[in-house]
DRENDREN-940894 format. One record per residue (C-alpha): x, y, z. Coordinates in steps of 0.5 Angstrom, whole numbers, plus 2048, in hexadecimal, padded with zeros to 3 digits. Layout:
N
   X   Y   Z
   X   Y   Z
...
REM end
This chain:
341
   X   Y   Z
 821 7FB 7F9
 824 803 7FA
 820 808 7F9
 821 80E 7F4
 826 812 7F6
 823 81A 7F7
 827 81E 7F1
 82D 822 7F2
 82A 829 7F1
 831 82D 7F1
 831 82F 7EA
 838 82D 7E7
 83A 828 7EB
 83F 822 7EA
 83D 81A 7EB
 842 816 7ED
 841 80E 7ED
 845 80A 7F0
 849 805 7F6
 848 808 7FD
 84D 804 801
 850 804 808
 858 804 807
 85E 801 80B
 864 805 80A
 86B 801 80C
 871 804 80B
 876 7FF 809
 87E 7FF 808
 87E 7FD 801
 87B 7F9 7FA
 87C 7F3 7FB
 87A 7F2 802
 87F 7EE 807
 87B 7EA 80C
 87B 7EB 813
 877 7E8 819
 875 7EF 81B
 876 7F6 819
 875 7FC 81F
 872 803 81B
 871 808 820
 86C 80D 81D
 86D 80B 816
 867 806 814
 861 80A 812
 85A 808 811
 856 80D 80E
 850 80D 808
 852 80C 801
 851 80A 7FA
 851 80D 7F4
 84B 80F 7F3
 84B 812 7FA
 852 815 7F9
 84F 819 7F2
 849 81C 7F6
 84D 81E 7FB
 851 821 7F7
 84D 825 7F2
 849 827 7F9
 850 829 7FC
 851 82E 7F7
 84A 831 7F6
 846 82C 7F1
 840 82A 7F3
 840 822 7F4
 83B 81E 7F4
 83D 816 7F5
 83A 80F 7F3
 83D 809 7F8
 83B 803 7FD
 83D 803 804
 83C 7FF 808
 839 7FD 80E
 83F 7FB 812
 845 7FE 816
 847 800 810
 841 803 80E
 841 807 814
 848 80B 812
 846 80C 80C
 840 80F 80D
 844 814 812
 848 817 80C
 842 817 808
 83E 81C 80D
 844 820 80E
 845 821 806
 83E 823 806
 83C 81C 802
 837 819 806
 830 81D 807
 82F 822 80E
 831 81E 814
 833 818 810
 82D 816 80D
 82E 814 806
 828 814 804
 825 81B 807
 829 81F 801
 82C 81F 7FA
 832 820 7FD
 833 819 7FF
 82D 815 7FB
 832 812 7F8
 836 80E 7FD
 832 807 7FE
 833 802 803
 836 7FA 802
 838 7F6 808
 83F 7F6 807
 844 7FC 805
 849 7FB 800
 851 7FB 803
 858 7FC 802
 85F 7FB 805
 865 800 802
 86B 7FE 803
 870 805 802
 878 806 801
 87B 80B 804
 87D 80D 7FC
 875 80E 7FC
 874 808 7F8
 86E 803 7F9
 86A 7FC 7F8
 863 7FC 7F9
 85F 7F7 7FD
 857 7F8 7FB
 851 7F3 7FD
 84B 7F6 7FA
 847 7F3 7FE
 840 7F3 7FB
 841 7F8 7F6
 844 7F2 7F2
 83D 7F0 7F1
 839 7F6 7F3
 834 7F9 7EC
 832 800 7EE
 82B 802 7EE
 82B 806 7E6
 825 80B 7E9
 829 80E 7EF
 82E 80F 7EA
 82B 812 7E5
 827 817 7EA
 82F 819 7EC
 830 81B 7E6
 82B 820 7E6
 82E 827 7E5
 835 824 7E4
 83C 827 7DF
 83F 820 7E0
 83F 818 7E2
 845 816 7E5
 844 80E 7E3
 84A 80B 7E7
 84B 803 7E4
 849 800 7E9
 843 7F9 7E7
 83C 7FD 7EA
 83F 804 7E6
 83F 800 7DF
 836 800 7DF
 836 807 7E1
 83A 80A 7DB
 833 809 7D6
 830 80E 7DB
 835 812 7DB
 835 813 7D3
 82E 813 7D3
 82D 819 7D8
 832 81C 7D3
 838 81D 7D8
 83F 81D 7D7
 843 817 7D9
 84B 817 7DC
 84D 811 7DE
 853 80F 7E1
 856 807 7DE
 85B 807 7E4
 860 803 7E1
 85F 800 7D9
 864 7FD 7D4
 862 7FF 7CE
 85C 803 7CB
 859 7FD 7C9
 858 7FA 7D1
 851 7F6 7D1
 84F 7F8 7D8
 850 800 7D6
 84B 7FF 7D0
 845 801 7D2
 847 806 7D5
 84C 808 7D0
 846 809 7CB
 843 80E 7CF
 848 813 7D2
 84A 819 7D0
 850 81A 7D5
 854 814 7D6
 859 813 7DC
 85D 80E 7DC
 864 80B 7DF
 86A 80A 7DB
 86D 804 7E0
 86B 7FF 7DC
 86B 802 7D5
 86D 7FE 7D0
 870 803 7CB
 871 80B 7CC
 86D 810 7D0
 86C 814 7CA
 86B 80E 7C5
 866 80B 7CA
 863 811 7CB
 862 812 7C3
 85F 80A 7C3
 859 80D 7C8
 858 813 7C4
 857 810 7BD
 853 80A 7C0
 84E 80D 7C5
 84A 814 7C5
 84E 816 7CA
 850 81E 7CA
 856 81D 7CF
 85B 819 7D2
 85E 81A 7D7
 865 814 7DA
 867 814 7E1
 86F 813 7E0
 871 813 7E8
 877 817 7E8
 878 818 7E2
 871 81D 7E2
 86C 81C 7DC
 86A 81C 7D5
 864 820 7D3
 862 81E 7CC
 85C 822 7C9
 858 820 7C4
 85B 823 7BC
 861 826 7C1
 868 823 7C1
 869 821 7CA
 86C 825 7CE
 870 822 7D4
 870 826 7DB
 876 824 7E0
 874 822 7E8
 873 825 7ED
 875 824 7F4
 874 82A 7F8
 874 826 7FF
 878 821 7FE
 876 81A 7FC
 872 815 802
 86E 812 7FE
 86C 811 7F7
 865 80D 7F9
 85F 811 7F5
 864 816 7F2
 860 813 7EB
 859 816 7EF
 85C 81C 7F0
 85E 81D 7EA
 858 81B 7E6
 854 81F 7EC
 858 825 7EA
 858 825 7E3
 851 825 7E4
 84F 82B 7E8
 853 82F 7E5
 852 82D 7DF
 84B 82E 7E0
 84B 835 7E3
 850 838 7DD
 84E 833 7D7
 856 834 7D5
 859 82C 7D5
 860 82F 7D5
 85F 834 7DC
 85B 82E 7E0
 861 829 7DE
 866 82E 7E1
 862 82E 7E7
 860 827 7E8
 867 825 7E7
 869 82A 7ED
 861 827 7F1
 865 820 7F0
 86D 823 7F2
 869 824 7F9
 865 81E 7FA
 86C 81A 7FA
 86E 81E 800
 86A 81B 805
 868 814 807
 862 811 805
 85D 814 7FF
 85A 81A 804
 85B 820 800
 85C 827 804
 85E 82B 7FD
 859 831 7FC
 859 835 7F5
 85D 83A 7F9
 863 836 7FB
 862 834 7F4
 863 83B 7F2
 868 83D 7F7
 86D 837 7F4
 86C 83A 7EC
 86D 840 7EE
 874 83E 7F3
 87B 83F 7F0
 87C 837 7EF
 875 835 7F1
 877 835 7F9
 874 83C 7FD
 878 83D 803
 876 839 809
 875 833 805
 87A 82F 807
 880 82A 804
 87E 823 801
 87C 81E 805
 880 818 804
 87F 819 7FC
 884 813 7F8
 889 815 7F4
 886 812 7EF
 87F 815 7EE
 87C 811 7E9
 87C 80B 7EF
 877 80F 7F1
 871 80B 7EE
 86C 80D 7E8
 867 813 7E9
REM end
């Protein structure tokens, strides 16, 4: 029985649901993979905290939106990572005391972390290994999440199993959803549904589109409530469809070459939000989430260093690089190979 968590008291927050995992990047030379016995990396595997609702938080936070977040860690060495990200970041309560606060009243116990292992090309591409570990079966509590959203402007509701009850609360409490679908074929994706019948923003990944950006976009604005629709295109950038306005595709952007692509999508969706959020203008916080996404492809794994001032800084630069920026890293000839956003 978890008890109810204490609200969050900053006024105009956001709440984040969704996966906290432990994520093994291996870089690999190529799709498909050659077997070999064994492979020497010498300071290229990385173990660090991750997940989707984990990578949106902290996103959000890294560039000035108050966050609070709804996940299960668990009580094992991967909880133990997890945690300490979660203190850094300021998600968990004064000393680590989740419970002491509302900052981290949302973050409950399981026994066992979700985890995953990322394969990485030099091209950037990726292939994700993800075990859910508990979460696959996990109910999170509905009063801890309704006292979260207390005071808050928005519900991040990730598609992952124990988020599908929490979206009641959230159009109970009156707060707007976003949502992320990942990666869907057509706007009548069956899983997506419930979700898809209470957003106002819908983000989702062209890589597995049946039909056209735009035409699926259309698809989703005709046949839900939701304002805006905002496609991850990878290397091609893109589409930000509005609601009785015709889409707008915005190029990529890779202002620090590309390393990576894993959780570029977070970024994208984390960019968006806050900015659009801050200005309320969906055509300024896709220019800028495009830019927040262009930066997350630049490092490995999904920690995200970008602050609203570099994102600045980038837009105000002739060519999106300021000086010192250095060249691109091991980006591909070819950028579309560089996954979707």
């Amino acid at each position: 029985m978890h008890s109810r968590a204490a609200p969050d008291r900053r006024t105009g927050h956001v709440v984040v649901a969704g996966v906290v995992n432990v994520q093994q990047t291996v870089p690999v030379d190529g799709f498909p993979l050659a077997y070999a016995p064994v492979r020497y990396t010498t300071g290229q595997l990385r173990l660090a905290a991750s997940g989707v609702g984990l990578n949106v938080a902290r996103t959000l936070g890294t560039l000035g939106t108050p966050v609070s977040l709804a996940a299960f860690v668990g009580d094992d060495p991967a909880g133990t990572v997890i945690r300490a990200e979660l203190r850094r970041l300021g998600l968990l309560g004064e000393d680590g005391d989740e419970h002491g606060s509302g900052l981290g009243a949302g973050v409950l116990p399981t026994a066992n972390s979700a985890m995953s292992a990322v394969l990485v090309d030099p091209w950037g591409n990726r292939q994700v290994h993800t075990d859910l570990a508990d979460l696959a079966t996990a109910r999170y509590p509905l009063p801890v999440f309704r006292d979260l959203l207390a005071g808050a402007r928005l519900a991040v509701l990730t598609t992952v199993g124990f988020v599908r009850d929490l979206i009641p609360v959230a159009q109970a409490a009156g707060v707007p959803i976003a949502v992320d679908l990942q990666t869907i074929e057509d706007a009548d994706d069956a899983y997506s549904r419930p979700w898809l019948a209470a957003a106002t923003i819908v983000f989702c990944s062209a890589e597995r589109f049946a039909a056209s950006p735009a035409d699926t976009a259309a698809a989703l604005l005709s046949r839900y409530p939701a304002r805006i629709v905002l496609v991850g295109m990878g290397g091609d950038g893109c589409l930000l469809a509005i609601r009785d306005h015709p889409p707008r595709h915005l190029p990529a952007q890779a202002p620090h070459g590309v390393l990576d692509t894993t959780g570029a999508g977070d970024a994208l969706c984390a960019g968006f939000l806050h900015y659009w959020l801050a200005t309320g203008d969906p055509d300024a916080a896709a220019r800028r989430a495009v830019v927040v996404a262009g930066c997350a492809v630049g490092s490995a794994g999904t920690d995200i260093h970008v602050t609203a001032g570099h994102v600045d800084d980038l837009l105000r630069a002739p060519g999106g690089r300021p000086s010192g920026a250095g060249g691109d890293r091991r980006a591909p000839a070819d950028t579309r190979r560089s996954g979707p956003l």
